[in-house]
C-alpha positions as CSV (number, residue, x, y, z in Angstrom):
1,X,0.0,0.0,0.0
2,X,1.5,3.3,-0.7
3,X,0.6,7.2,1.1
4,X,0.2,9.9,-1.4
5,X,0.6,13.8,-0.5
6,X,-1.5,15.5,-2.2
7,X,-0.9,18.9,-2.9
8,X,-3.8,20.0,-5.3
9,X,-6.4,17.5,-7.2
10,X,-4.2,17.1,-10.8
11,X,-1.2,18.4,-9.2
12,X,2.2,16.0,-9.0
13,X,1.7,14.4,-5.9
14,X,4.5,12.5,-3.6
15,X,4.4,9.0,-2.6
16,X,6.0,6.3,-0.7
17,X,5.8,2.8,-2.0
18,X,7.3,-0.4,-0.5
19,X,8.7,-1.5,-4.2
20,X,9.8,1.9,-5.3
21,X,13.5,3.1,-4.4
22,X,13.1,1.4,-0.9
23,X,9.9,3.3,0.7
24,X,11.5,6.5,0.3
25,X,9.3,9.9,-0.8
26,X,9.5,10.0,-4.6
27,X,7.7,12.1,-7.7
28,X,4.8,9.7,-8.1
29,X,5.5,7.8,-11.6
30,X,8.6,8.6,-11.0
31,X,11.7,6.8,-9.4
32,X,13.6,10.3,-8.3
33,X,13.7,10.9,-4.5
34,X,12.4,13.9,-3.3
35,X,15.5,14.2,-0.6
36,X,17.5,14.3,-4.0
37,X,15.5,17.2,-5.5
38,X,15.9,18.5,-1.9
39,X,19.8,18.3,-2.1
40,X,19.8,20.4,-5.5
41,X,17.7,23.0,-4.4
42,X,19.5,23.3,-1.1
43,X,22.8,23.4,-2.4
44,X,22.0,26.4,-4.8
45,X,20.2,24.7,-8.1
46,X,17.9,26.2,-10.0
47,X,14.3,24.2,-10.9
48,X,15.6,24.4,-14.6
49,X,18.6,23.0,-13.5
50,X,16.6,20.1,-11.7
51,X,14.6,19.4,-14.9
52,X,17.3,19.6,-17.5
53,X,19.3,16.6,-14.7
54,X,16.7,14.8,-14.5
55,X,14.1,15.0,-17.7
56,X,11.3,13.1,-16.8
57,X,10.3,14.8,-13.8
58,X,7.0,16.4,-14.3
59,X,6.3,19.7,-14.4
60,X,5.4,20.9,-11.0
61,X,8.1,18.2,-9.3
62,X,10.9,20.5,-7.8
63,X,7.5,22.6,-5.7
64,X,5.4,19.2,-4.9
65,X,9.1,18.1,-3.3
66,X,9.8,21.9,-1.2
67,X,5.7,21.8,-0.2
68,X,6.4,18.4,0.7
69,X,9.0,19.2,2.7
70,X,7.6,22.1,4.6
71,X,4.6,19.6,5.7
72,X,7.1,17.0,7.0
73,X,10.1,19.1,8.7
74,X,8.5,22.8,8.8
75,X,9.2,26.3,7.1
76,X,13.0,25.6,7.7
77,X,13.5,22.3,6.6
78,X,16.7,23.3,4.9
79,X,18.4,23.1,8.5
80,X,17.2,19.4,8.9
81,X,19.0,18.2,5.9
82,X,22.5,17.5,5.3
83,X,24.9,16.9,2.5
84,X,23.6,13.4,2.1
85,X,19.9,13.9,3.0
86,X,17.8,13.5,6.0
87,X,19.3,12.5,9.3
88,X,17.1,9.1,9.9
């Protein structure tokens, strides 16, 4: 069974699956992480940047991941996440 975020009806959504990329948050149809778009944006990338790495991310993926992350670790969740992702 798999939990989806919504973050508006038609909007890219993210979900955790058992079979995709281990559980972890990812782009539904997708098999990018969200802590990976996370990283880029943290470390200074641009959402065009994001999209020309990685091509068949939808459009709307780089905010679903940031409004993602603001429900899960709050307004600063930039703090919470390190060169190599989420403390676990």
């Amino acid at each position: 069974m798999s939990s989806v975020a919504h973050m508006m009806p038609d909007e890219v959504t993210v979900e955790t699956a058992k079979g995709v990329m281990g559980g972890e948050p990812v782009i539904s149809g997708t098999r990018v992480p969200v802590e990976t778009i996370l990283i880029y944006l943290k470390t200074g990338s641009s959402a065009r940047e994001i999209y020309e790495d990685f091509p068949t991310l939808p459009a709307g993926s780089v905010e679903a991941a940031r409004a993602w992350a603001i429900r899960t670790f709050g307004k600063h969740w930039q703090d919470k996440l390190g060169r190599n992702g989420f403390a676990r």
